[in-house]
N, CA, C and O atoms as a printed pandas DataFrame, in Angstrom:
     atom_number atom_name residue_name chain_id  residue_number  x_coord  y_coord  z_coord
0              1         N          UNK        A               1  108.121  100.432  113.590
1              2        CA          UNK        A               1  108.346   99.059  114.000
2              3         C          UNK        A               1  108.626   98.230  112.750
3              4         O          UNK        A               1  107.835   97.927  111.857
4              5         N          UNK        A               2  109.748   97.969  112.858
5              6        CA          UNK        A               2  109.916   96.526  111.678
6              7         C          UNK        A               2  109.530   95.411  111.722
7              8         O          UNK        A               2  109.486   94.868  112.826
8              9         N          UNK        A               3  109.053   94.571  110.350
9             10        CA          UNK        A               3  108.745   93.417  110.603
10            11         C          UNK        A               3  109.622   92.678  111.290
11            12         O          UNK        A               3  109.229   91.876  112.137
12            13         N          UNK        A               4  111.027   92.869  110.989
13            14        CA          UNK        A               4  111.988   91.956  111.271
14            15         C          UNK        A               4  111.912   91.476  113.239
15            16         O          UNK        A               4  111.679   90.398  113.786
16            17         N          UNK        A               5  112.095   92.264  113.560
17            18        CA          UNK        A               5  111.450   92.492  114.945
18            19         C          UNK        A               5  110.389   91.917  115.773
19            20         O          UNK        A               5  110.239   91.830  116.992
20            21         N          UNK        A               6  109.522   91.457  114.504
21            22        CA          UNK        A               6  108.717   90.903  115.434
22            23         C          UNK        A               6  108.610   89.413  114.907
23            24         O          UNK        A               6  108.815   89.097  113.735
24            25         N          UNK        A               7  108.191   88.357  116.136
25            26        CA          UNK        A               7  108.619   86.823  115.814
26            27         C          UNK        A               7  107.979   86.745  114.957
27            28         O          UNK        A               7  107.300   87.645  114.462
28            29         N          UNK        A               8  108.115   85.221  114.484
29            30        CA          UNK        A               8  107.234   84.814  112.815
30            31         C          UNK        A               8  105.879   84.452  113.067
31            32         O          UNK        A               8  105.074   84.450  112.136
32            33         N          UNK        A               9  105.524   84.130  114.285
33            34        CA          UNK        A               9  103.746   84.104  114.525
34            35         C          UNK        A               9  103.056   85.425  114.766
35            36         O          UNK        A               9  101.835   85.306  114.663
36            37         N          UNK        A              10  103.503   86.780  115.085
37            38        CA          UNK        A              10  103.680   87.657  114.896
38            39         C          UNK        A              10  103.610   88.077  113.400
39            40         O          UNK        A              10  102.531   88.287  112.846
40            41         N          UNK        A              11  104.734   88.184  112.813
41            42        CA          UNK        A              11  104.287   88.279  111.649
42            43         C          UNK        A              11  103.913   87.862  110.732
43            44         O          UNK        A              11  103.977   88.540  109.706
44            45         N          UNK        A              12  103.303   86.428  110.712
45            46        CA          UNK        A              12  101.878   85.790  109.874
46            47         C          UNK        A              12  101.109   86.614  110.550
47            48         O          UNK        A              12  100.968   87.734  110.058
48            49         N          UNK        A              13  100.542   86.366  111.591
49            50        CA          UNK        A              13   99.026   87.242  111.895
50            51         C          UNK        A              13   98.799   88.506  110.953
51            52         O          UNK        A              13   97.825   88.821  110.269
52            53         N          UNK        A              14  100.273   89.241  111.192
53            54        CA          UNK        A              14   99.895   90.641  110.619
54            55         C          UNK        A              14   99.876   90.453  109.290
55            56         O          UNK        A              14   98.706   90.657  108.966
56            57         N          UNK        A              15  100.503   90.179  108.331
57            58        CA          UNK        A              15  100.586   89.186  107.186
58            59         C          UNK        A              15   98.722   89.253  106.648
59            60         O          UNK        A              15   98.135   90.021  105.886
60            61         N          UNK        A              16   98.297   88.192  107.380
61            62        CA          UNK        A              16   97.083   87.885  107.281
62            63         C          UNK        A              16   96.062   88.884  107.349
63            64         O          UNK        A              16   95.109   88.846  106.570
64            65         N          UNK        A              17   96.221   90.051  108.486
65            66        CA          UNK        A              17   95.503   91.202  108.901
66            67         C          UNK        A              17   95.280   91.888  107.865
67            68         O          UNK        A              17   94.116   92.165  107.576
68            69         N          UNK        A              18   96.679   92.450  106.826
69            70        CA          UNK        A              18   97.077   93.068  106.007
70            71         C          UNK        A              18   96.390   91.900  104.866
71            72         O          UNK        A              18   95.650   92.514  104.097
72            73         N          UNK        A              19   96.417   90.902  104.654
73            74        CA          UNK        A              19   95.459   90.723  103.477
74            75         C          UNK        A              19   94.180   90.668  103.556
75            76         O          UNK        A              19   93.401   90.961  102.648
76            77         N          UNK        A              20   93.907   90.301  104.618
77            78        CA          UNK        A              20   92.338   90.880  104.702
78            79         C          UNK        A              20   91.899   91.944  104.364
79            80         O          UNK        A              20   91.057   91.999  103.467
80            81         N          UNK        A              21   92.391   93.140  105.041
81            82        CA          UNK        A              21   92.327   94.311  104.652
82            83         C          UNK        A              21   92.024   94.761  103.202
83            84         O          UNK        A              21   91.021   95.238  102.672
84            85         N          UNK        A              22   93.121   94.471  102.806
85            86        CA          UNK        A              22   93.276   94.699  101.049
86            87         C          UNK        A              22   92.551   93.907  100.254
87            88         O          UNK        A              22   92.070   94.445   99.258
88            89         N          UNK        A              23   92.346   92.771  100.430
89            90        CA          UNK        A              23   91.302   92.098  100.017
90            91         C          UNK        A              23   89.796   92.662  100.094
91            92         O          UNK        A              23   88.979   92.477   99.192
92            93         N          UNK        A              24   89.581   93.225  101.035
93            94        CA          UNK        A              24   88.579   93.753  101.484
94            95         C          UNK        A              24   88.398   95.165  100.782
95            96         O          UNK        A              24   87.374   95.595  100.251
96            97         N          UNK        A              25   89.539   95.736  100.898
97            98        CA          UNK        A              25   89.499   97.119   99.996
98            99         C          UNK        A              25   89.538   96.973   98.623
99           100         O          UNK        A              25   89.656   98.070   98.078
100          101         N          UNK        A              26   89.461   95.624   97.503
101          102        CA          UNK        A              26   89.342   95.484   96.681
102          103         C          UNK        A              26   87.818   95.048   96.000
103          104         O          UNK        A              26   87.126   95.540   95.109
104          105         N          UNK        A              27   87.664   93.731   97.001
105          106        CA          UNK        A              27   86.350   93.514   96.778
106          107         C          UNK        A              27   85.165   93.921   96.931
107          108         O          UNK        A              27   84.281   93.439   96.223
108          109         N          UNK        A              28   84.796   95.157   98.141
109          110        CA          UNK        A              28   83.992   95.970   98.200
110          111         C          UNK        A              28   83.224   96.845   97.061
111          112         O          UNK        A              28   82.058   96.880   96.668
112          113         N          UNK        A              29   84.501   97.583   96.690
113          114        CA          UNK        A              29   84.187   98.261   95.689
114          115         C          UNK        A              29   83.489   97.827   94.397
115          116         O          UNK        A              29   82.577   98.343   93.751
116          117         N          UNK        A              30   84.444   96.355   94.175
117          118        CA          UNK        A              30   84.158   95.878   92.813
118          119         C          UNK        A              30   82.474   95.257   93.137
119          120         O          UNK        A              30   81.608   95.259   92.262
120          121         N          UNK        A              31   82.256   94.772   94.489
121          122        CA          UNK        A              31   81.123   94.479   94.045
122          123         C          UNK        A              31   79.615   95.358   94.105
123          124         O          UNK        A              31   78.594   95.083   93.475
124          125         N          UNK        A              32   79.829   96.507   95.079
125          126        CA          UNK        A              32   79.546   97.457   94.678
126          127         C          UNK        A              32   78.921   98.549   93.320
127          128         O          UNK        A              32   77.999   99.354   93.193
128          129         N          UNK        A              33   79.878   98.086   92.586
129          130        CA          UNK        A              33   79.817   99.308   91.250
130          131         C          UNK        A              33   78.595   98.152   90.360
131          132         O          UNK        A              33   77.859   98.576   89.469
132          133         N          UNK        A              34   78.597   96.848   90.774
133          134        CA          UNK        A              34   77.412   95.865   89.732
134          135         C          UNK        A              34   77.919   96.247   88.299
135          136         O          UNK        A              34   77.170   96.442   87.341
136          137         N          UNK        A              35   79.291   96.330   88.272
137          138        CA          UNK        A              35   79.740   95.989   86.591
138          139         C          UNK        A              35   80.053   95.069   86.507
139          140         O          UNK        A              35   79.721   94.549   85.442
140          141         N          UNK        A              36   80.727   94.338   87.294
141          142        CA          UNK        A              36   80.676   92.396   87.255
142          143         C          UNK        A              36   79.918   91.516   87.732
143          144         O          UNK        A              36   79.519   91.832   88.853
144          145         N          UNK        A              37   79.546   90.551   87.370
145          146        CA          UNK        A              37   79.303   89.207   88.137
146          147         C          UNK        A              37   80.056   89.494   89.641
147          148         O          UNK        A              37   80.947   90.223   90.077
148          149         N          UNK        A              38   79.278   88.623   90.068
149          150        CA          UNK        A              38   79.830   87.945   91.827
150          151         C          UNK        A              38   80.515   86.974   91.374
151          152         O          UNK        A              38   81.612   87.184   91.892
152          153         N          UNK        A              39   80.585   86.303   90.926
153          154        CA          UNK        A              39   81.404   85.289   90.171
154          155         C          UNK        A              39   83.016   85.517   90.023
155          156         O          UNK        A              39   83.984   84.935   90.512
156          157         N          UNK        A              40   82.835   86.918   88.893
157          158        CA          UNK        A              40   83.921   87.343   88.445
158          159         C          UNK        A              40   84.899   87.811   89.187
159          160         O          UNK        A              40   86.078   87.626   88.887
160          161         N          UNK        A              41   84.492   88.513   90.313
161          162        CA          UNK        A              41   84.809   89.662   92.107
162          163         C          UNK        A              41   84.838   88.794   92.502
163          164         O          UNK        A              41   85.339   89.269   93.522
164          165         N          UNK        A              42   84.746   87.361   92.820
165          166        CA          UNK        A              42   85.158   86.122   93.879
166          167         C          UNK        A              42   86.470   86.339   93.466
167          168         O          UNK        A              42   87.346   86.834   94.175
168          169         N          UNK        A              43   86.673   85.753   91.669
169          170        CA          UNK        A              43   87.868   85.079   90.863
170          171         C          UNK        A              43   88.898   86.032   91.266
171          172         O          UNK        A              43   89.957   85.814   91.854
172          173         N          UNK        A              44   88.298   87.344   90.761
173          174        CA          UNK        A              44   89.489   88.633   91.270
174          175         C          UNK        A              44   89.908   88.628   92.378
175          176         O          UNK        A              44   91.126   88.802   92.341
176          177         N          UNK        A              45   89.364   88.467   93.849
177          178        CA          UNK        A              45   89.705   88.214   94.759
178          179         C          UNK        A              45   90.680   87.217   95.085
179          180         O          UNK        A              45   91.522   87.195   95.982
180          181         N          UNK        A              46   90.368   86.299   94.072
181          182        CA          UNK        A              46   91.265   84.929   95.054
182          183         C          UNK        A              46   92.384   84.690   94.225
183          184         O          UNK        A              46   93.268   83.844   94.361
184          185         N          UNK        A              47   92.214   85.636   93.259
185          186        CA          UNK        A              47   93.612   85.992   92.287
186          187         C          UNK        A              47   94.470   86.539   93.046
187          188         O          UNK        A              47   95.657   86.287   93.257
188          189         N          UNK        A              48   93.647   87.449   93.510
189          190        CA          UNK        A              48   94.263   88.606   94.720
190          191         C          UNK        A              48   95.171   87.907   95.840
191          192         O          UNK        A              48   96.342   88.187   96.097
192          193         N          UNK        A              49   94.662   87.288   96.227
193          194        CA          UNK        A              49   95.252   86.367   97.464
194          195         C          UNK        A              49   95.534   85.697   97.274
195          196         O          UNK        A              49   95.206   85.023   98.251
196          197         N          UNK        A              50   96.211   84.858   96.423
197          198        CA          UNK        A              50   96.959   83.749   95.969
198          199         C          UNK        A              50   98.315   84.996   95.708
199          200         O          UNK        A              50   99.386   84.765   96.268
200          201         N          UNK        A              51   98.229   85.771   95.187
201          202        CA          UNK        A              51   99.396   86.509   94.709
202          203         C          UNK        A              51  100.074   86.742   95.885
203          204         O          UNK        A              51  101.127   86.192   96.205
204          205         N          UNK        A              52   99.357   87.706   96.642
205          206        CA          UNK        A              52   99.999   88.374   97.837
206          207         C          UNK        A              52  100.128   87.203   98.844
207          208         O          UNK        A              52  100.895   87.554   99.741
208          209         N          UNK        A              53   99.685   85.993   99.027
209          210        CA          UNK        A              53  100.156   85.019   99.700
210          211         C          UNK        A              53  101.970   84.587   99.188
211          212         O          UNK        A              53  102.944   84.639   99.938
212          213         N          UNK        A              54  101.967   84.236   97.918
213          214        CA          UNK        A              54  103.019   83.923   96.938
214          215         C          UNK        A              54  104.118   84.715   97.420
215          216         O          UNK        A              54  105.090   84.226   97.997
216          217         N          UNK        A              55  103.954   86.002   97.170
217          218        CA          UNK        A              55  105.431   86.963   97.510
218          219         C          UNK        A              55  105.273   87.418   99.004
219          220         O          UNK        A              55  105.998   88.368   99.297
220          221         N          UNK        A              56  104.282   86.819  100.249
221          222        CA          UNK        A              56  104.958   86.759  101.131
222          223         C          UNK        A              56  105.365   85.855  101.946
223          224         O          UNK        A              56  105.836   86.056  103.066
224          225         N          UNK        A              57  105.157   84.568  101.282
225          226        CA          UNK        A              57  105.538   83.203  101.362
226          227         C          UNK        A              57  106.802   83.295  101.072
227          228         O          UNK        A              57  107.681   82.680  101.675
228          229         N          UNK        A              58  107.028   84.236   99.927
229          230        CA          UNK        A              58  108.784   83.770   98.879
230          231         C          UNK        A              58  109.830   84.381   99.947
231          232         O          UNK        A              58  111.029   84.216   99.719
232          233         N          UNK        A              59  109.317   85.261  101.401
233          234        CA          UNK        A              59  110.844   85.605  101.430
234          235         C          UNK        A              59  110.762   84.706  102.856
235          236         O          UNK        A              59  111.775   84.528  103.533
């Protein structure tokens, strides 16, 4: 199934699904292992999602 295919409220949701996800598969871990601050694993996170918001905002 292509994105293209499916309408644009459609594909924000999934958009969104998909950063959750990955967001989630990032921050787990990191906070997990207690080599950073919670602090630091927020910042990384919302680094995280500002990015992947950015390039799927850009197209």
């Amino acid at each position: 199934m292509h994105l293209i295919c499916l309408g644009s409220k459609r594909r924000f949701l999934l958009a969104g699904l998909v950063n959750i996800l990955l967001t989630n598969a990032l921050l787990h871990p990191l906070l997990y292992s207690s080599t950073l601050k919670i602090s630091v694993v927020a910042i990384i996170s919302q680094i995280f999602n500002s990015i992947f918001v950015y390039f799927y905002m850009e197209k």
